[in-house]
C-alpha positions in Angstrom: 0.0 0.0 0.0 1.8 3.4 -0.7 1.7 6.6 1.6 -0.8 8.5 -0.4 -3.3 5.3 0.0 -2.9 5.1 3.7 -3.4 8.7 4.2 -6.7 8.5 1.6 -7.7 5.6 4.3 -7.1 7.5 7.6 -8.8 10.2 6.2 -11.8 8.5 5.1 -11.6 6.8 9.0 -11.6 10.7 10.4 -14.0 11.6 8.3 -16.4 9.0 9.0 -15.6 9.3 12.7 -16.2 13.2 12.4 -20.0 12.2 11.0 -20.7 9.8 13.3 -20.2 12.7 16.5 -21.4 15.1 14.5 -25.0 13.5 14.0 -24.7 12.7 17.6 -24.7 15.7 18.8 -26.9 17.1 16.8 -29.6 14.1 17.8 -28.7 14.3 21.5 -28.7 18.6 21.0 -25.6 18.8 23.3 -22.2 17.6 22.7 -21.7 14.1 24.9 -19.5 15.9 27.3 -22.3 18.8 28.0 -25.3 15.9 29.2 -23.8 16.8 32.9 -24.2 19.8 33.2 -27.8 20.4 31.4 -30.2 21.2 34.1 -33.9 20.9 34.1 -36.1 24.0 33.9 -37.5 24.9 37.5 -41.0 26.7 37.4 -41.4 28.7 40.2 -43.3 28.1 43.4 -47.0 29.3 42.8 -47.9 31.7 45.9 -51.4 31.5 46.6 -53.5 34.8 46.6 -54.4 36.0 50.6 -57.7 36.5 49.3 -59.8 33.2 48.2 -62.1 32.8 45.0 -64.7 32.4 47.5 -64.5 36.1 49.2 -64.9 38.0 46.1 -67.8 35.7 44.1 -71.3 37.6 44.7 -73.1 39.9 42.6 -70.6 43.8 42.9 -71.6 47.8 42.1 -68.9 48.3 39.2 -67.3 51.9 38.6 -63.9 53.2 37.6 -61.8 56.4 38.4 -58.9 58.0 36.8 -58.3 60.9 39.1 -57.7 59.7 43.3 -59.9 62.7 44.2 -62.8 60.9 42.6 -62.5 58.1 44.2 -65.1 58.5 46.9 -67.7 59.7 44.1 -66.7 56.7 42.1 -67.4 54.4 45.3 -71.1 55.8 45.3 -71.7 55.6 41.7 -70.6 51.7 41.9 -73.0 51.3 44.6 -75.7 52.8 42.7 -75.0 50.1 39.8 -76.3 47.4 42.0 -79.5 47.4 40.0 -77.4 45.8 37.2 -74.1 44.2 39.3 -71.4 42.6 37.5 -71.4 39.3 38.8 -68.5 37.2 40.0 -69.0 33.4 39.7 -67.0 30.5 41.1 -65.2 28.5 38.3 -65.3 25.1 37.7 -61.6 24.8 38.5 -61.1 26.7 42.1 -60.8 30.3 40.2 -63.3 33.2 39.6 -65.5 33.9 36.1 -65.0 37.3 35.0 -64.0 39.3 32.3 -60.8 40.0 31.0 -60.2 43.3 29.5 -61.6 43.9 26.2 -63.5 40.3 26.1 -66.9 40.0 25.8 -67.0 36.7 27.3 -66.1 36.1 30.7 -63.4 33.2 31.4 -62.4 31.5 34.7 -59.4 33.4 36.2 -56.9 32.7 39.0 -56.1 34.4 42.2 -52.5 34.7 42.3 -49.7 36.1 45.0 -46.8 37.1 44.6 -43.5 37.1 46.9 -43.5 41.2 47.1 -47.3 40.5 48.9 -49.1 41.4 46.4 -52.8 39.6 44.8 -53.4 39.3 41.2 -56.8 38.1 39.3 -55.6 36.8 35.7 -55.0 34.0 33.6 -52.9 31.0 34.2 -49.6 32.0 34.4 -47.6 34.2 36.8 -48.6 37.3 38.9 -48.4 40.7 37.6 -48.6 39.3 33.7 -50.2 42.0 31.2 -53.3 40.6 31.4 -53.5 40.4 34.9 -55.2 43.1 37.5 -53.4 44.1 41.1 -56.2 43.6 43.5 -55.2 47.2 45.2 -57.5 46.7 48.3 -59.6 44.3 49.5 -62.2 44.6 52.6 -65.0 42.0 51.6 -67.2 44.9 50.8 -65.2 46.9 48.4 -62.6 45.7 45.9 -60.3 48.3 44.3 -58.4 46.3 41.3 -56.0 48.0 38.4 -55.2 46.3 35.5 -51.5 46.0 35.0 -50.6 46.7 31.1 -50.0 50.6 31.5 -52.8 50.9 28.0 -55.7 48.7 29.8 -55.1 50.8 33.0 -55.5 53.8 31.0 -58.8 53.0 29.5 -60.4 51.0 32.4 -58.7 53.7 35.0 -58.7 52.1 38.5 -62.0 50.0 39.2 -64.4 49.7 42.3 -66.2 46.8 43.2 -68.9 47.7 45.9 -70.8 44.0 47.2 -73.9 45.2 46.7 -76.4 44.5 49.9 -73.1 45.7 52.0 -73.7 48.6 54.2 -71.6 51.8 54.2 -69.2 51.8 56.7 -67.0 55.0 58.0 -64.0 53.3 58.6 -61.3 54.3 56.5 -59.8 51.4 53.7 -56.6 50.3 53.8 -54.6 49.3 50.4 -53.2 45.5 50.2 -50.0 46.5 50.4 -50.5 48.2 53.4 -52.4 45.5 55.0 -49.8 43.0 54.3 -47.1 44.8 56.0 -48.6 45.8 59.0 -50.0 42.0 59.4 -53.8 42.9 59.5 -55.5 40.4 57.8 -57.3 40.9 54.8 -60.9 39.9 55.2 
C-alpha cells in the first residue's frame, strides 16, 4: 500500500468518525460531554392569593376612576350600579369567572400572590402578567383592582367593586399592600 493510499484511508476513517459525533450531537442537541451539566427548567413556586375565589364571588356595584380625588364619588356611583351588578361566579376549577379586559365573554381566572405580597386576578400564568389586575385593596365589601398593562389601566382607569347589599361603613380602607405589611388580615 503506498503513503498517499494510507493517508486517503485514515482520512476517510476521520472523516467517517467526524459524521458519526457530529449526528450525535446534533440528535442528543448537546455535545456528549455537555449531558452533565444540562439542568432541568425549574418553574417557580406558585404563591397562593391572601384573598380566596370564594370572598370576592357575589353579585358587585362596578365603577372606575382615573383621578384619586374621585374616588369616593366613584365608590357611590358603583354602589348605585347594584341594580345591574357585574357578577362574579366561582369557576369550575377553584378560580373566579370574569371578564378580561376587552372580552366579551367572561373566562375563569386565577387568584394569584406574589412574593412582594401582592394579589393578582388573571390568567394562568404568573402574577403581575399583562393581562392580569393588582387587587389594590380588598375589605369584603369593596374591591379596588387595576389592570397592569399601563394601556388597559388607561382605558379601564382604576375599578371599584362595591358588594352590593353591604352597608356603608365609615371606617377608613386600607390598600393591600399596606395590610400585608402591618399583618392585619385581609378579610
Amino acid at each position: 500500500m503506498s503513503g498517499s493510499s494510507l493517508r486517503r484511508g485514515a482520512g476517510l476513517v476521520a472523516a467517517s468518525a467526524l459524521t458519526l459525533l457530529l449526528g450525535a450531537c446534533a440528535t442528543n442537541d448537546l455535545l456528549p460531554w455537555q449531558h452533565e451539566s444540562k439542568q432541568e427548567e425549574v418553574r417557580p413556586v406558585e404563591i397562593p392569593a391572601r384573598i380566596r375565589p370564594d370572598q370576592i364571588v357575589g353579585r358587585w356595584g362596578l365603577a372606575s376612576f382615573t383621578n384619586p380625588a374621585d374616588r369616593t364619588r366613584t365608590e357611590a356611583a358603583a354602589r348605585a350600579q347594584c341594580k345591574n351588578p357585574y357578577v362574579i361566579n366561582m369557576g369550575s376549577s377553584g378560580g373566579v369567572v370574569m371578564h378580561l379586559a376587552d372580552q366579551a365573554t367572561p373566562q375563569e381566572l386565577r387568584l394569584k400572590g406574589s412574593q412582594e405580597g401582592r394579589d393578582y386576578i388573571g390568567p394562568p400564568g404568573p402574577p403581575g402578567g399583562d393581562q392580569d389586575r393588582e387587587i389594590v385593596s380588598f375589605d369584603n365589601d369593596v374591591m379596588i383592582t387595576r389592570y397592569i398593562d399601563k394601556d388597559t389601566a388607561t382605558r379601564y382607569g382604576t375599578m371599584i367593586f362595591v358588594r352590593c347589599g353591604a352597608t356603608m361603613r365609615p371606617e377608613p380602607r386600607h390598600s393591600a399592600g399596606a395590610q400585608a405589611r402591618s399583618g392585619q388580615p385581609m378579610h
